[in-house]
N, C-alpha and C positions, 0 to 999 in steps of 0.2 A: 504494500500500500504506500503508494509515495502522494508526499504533500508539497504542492507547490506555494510560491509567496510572489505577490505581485507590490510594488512599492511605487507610490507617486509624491512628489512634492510640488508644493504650488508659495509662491509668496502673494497674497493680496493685501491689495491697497487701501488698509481701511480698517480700521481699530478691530479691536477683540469685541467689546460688546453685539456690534454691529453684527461682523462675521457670524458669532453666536446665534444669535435670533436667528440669524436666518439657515443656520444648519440643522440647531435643535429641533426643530418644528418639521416632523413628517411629511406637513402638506409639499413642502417645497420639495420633496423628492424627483416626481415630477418632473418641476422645471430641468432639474441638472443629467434628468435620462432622456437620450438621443429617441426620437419621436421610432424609429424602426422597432425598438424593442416589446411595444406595444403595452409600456407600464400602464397598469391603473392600481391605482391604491384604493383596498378594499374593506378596511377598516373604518370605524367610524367616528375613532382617537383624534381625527386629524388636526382637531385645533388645540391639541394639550402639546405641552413641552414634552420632550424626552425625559424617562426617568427609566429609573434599573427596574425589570419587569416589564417594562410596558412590551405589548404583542401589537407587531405592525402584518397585516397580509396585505400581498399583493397578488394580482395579476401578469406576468412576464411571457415572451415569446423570442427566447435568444433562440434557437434553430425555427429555421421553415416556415417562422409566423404562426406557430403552433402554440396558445397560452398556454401553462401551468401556471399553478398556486405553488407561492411563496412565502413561506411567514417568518420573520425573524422577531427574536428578543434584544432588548438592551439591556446586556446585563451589569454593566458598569457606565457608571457615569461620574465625571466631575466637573462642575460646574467652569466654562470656559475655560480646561485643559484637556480634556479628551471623554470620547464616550465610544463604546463596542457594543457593534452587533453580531448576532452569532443567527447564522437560520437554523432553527427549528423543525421546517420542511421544505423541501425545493431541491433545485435541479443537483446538489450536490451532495456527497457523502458527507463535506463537511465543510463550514465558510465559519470564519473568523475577522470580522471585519472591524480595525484599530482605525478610528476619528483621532489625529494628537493633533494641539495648535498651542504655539509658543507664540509668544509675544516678540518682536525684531522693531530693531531701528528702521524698515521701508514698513512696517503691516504686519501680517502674521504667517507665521509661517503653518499651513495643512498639510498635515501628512499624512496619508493612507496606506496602512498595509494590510493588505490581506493574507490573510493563510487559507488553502481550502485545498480539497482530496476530491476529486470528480469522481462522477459514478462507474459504478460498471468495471473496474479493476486497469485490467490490462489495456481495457478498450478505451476506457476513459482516459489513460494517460497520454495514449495515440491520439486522441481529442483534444486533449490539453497542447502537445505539438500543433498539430494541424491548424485549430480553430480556437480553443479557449482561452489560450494567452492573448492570441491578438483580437478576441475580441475587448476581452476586458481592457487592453488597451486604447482600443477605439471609443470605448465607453470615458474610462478618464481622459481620454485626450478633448472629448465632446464635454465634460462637466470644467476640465478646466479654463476654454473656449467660453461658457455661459458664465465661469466666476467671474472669469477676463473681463469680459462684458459687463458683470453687473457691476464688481467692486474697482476695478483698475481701468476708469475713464479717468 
């Protein structure tokens, strides 16, 4: 069972507070997922902040345009320094997803790591070459494009 780690960093222009609001809050999911993927968020949390426990589902179609149910927990949180989601159910054996943000002399720095184990073993790792690295890359490369956008005019 091999586990792969995907890592992004972004600097945005624009205080901690700020960034905060607008990461904390589920609804903004959404905005920062490339329109192909076919998010919808299917919970009905959407206007509470983040907190340890809360249960988000989604709607997703990373191959084919084919939906499946997604649901993750947050199971750690600290108040404008980082919070993790872990899925619960979905497209993988197993996702670990680290939110960190430090504070910098331009803005703040976001860091994303992921850890996850794709399904289906041996085949899943062949997936992981093939297609799941570079999607997930296309996905951060698309969220950091929208932060670009909102926070660093």
């Amino acid at each position: 069972m091999a586990a792969f780690q995907f890592k992004r960093e972004q600097i945005i222009n624009s205080d901690i507070d700020t960034v905060w609001d607008f990461v904390s809050s589920p609804k903004n999911l959404k905005e920062i997922t490339p329109d192909y993927m076919l998010f919808q968020i299917t919970s009905d949390n959407l206007d509470q902040k983040m907190y340890p426990g809360m249960i988000i589902t989604y709607k997703v179609a990373p191959i084919l345009n084919i939906k499946i149910d997604w649901m993750t927990e947050i199971t750690h949180v600290r108040d404008k320094k980082f919070f993790i989601d872990e899925q619960r159910m979905g497209p993988y054996k197993m996702w670990h997803h680290q939110h960190i943000f430090e504070i910098k002399d331009n803005g703040v720095l976001m860091k994303d790591i992921i850890t996850y184990i794709p399904p289906l073993g041996l085949i899943g790792q062949i997936a992981n070459k093939i297609f799941i690295k570079k999607q997930l890359k296309n996905i951060f490369d698309y969220r950091q494009k929208v932060m670009n956008k909102k926070f660093n005019q």
